[in-house]
C-alpha positions in Angstrom: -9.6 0.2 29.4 -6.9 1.8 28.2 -4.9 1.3 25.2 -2.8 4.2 25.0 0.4 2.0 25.9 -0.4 -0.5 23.2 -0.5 2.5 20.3 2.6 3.9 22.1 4.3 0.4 21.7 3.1 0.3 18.0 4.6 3.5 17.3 8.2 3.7 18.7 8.9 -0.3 19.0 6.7 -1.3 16.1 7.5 1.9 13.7 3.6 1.8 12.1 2.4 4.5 10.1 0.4 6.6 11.1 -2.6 5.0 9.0 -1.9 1.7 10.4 -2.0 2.9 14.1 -5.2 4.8 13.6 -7.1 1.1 11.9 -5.9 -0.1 15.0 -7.1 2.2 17.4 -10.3 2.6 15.7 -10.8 -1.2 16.0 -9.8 -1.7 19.7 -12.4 1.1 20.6 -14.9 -0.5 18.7 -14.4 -3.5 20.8 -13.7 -2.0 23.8 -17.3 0.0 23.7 -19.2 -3.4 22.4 -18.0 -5.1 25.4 -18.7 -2.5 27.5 -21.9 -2.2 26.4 -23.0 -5.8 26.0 -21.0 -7.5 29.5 -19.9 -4.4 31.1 -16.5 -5.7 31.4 -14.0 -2.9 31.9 -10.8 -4.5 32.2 -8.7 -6.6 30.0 -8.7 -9.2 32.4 -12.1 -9.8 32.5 -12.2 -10.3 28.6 -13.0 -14.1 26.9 -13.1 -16.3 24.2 -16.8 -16.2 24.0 -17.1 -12.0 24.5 -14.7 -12.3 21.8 -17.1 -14.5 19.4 -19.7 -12.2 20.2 -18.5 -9.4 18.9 -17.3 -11.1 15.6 -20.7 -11.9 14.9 -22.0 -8.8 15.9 -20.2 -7.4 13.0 -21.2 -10.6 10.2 -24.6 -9.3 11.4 -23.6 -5.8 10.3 -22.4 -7.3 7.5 -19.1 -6.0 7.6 -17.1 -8.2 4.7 -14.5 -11.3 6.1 -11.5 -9.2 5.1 -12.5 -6.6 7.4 -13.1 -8.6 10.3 -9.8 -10.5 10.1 -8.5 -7.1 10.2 -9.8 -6.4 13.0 -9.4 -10.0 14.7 -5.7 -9.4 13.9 -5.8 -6.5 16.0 -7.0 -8.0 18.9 -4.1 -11.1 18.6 -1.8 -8.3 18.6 -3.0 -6.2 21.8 -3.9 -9.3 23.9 -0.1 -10.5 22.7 1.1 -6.7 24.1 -0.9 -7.2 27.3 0.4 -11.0 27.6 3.8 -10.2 27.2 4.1 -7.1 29.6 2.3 -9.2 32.2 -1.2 -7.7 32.7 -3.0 -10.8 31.5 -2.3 -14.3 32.5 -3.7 -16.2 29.2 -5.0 -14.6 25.7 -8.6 -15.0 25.2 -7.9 -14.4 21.8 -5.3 -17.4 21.0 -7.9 -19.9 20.1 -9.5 -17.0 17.3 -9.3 -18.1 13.9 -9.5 -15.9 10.6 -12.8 -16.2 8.4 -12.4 -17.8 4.5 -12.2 -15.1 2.0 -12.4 -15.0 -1.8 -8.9 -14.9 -3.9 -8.1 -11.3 -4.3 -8.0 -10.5 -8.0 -5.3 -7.8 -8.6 -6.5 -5.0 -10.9 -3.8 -3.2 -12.9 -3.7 -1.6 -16.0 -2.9 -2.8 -19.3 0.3 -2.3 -20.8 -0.9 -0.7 -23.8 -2.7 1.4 -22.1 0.6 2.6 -20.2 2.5 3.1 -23.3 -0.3 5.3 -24.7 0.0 7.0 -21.4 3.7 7.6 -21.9 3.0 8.5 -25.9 0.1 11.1 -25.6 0.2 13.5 -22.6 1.3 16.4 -22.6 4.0 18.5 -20.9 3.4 22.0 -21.4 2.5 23.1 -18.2 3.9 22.6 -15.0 0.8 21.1 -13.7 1.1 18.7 -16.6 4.2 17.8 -16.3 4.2 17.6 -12.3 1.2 14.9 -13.0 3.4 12.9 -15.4 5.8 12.7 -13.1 3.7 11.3 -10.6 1.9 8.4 -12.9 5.6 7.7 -13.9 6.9 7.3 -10.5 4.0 5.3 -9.6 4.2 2.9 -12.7 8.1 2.9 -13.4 8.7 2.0 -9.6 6.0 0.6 -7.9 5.9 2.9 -4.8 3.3 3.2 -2.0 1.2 6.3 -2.0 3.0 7.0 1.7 6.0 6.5 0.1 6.1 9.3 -2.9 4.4 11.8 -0.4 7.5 11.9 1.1 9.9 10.7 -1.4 12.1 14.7 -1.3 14.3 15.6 -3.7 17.8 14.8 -2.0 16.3 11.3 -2.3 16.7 11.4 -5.7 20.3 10.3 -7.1 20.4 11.4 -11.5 23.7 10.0 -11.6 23.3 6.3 -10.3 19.3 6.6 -11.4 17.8 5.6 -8.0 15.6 6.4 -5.5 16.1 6.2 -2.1 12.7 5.2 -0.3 11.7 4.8 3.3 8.9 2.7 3.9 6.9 0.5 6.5 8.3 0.4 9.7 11.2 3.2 8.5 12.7 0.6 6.5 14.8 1.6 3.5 15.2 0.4 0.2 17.1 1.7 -3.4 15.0 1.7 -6.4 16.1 2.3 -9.8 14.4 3.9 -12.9 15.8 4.3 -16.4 17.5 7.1 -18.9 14.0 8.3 -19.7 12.5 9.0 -16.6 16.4 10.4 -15.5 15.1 13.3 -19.1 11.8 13.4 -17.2 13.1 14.1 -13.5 15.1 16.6 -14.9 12.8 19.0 -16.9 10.3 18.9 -13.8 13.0 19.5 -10.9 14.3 22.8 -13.2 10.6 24.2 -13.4 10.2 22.9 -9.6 13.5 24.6 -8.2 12.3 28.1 -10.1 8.4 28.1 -8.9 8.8 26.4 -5.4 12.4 27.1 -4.5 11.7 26.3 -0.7 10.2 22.9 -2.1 11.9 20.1 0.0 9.4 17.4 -1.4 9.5 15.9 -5.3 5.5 16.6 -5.3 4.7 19.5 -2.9 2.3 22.2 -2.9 3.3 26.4 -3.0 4.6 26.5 0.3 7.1 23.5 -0.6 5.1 21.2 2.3 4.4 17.7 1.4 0.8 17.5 -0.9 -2.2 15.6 0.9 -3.0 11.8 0.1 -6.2 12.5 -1.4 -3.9 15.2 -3.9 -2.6 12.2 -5.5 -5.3 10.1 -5.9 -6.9 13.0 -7.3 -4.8 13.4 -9.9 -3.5 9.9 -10.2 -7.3 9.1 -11.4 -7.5 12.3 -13.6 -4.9 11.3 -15.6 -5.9 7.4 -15.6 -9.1 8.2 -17.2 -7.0 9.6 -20.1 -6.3 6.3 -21.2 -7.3 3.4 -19.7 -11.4 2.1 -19.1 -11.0 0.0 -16.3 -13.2 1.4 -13.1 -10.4 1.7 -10.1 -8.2 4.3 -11.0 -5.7 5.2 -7.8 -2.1 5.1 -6.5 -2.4 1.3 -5.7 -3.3 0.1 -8.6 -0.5 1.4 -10.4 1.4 -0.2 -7.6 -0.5 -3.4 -9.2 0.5 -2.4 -12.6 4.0 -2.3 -12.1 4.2 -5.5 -10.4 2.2 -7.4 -12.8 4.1 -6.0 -15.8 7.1 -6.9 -14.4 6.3 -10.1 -13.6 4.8 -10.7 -17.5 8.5 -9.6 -19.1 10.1 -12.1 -16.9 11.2 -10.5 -13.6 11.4 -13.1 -10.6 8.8 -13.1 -8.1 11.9 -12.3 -5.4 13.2 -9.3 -7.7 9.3 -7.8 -7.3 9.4 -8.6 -3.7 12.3 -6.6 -3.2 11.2 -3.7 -5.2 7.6 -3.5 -3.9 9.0 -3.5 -0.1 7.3 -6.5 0.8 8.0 -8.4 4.0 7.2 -11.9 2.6 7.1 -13.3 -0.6 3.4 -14.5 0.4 2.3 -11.1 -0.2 4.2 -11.3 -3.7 2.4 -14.3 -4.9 -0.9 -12.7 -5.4 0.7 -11.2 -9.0 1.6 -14.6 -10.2 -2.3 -15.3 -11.4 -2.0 -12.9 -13.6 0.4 -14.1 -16.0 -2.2 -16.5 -16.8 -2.9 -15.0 -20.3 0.9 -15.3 -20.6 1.6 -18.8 -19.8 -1.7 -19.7 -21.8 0.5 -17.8 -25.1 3.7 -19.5 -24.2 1.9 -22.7 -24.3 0.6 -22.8 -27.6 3.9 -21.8 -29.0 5.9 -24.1 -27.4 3.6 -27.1 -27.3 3.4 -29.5 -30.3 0.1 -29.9 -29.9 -0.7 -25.5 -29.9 0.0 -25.0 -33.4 
């Protein structure tokens, strides 16, 4: 069964990252050899509802978590939607597939004291030092994805109207701004860049002015973390979190966030909005007669 037409579709019609297209892949194999295995069914047109069910249970038995599986469920909606469409199948066995329950997500980010401590105490006397307080800022002040800064280059970068321009999912742009201080930042850092790494195309790259690796950032993005804040996930997505949440606390609209974040929906938005709990609970006992 092969699915190399599907990936290819993904890829030039779809635009998916490379990280998206290999999840995908990875999960149609996986179902492609269970099936195989289990029914010996080698073509797409032998494939049904109940081989379907099968192999979702397979993997509750392997305990693989709901999330996961509706990952994976979504994939198969997807390629049996390809294979539909394109005519190689006359119904989808996977139409009448419905995702598993899952628990609310609650979003981790860190504390805005802790940020301002972050922005109060490190130091910038080396380049490596600075270079890394670039990165949390970038992370926090703008809310980037991790894919996004690894290839956010320099030309990008506009000092004079304080924006970034950023390409995201799908090759889809968008203009983020920062403030004066991180303009002070971005400065000092691109003058020590443009004298070490003058060949350096990329605002984070290594000595040959390529791109740094994924796990570079998180590396670092943790390091500099543990400086100041306790809680126990400490990577490039949670300061994703971080900005979001903070925004959302000092009164930014839930449609200003989704336009800054790159979302596609404002469902995938709305998972922020719990955490101005503590907010609303403070804003209640100062404005409510009976919270005095």
């Amino acid at each position: 069964m092969d699915i190399s037409e599907f990936t290819t579709f993904l890829e030039t019609e779809k635009r998916y990252s490379a990280h998206t297209l290999k999840a995908y892949t990875i999960d149609l194999n996986q179902f492609i050899q269970f099936i195989s295995l289990k029914f010996e069914v080698e073509k797409a047109q032998d494939i049904s509802f109940a081989m379907i069910r099968e192999w979702i249970s397979s993997l509750k038995e392997k305990q693989f978590d709901n999330s996961s599986i509706n990952r994976k469920i979504s994939t198969l909606h997807s390629y049996f939607n390809f294979l539909q469409g394109n005519g190689i199948i006359s119904f989808n066995p996977s139409e009448k597939i419905h995702n598993l329950k899952t628990k609310s997500r609650i979003t981790v980010y860190v504390p805005q004291t802790d940020m301002e401590h972050y922005e109060d105490t490190v130091n910038e006397t080396t380049f490596a030092e600075l270079r890394n307080k670039v990165i949390i800022e970038v992370f926090y002040q703008s809310g980037i994805r991790l894919s996004e800064l690894l290839n956010l280059k320099d030309s990008e970068i506009d000092l004079h109207s304080l924006t970034f321009k950023v390409t995201g999912k799908r090759n889809k742009q968008r203009i983020l701004p920062f403030h004066q201080g991180m303009k002070q930042l971005l400065t000092r850092y691109l003058e020590q860049k443009n004298k070490l790494y003058p060949e350096g195309l990329f605002l984070i790259c290594n000595r040959n002015g390529k791109k740094v690796s994924p796990q570079f950032l998180y590396n670092e993005v943790g390091k500099e973390l543990a400086k100041v804040t306790t809680i126990t996930k400490k990577s490039p997505h949670i300061l994703r979190h971080t900005f979001a949440t903070h925004m959302l606390n000092n009164g930014a609209s839930l449609i200003a966030i989704k336009e800054l974040l790159g979302h596609s929906s404002l469902a995938a938005t709305q998972i922020y909005t719990h955490n101005t709990i503590e907010q609303l609970k403070s804003i209640h006992k100062q404005a409510h007669p009976m919270g005095k």
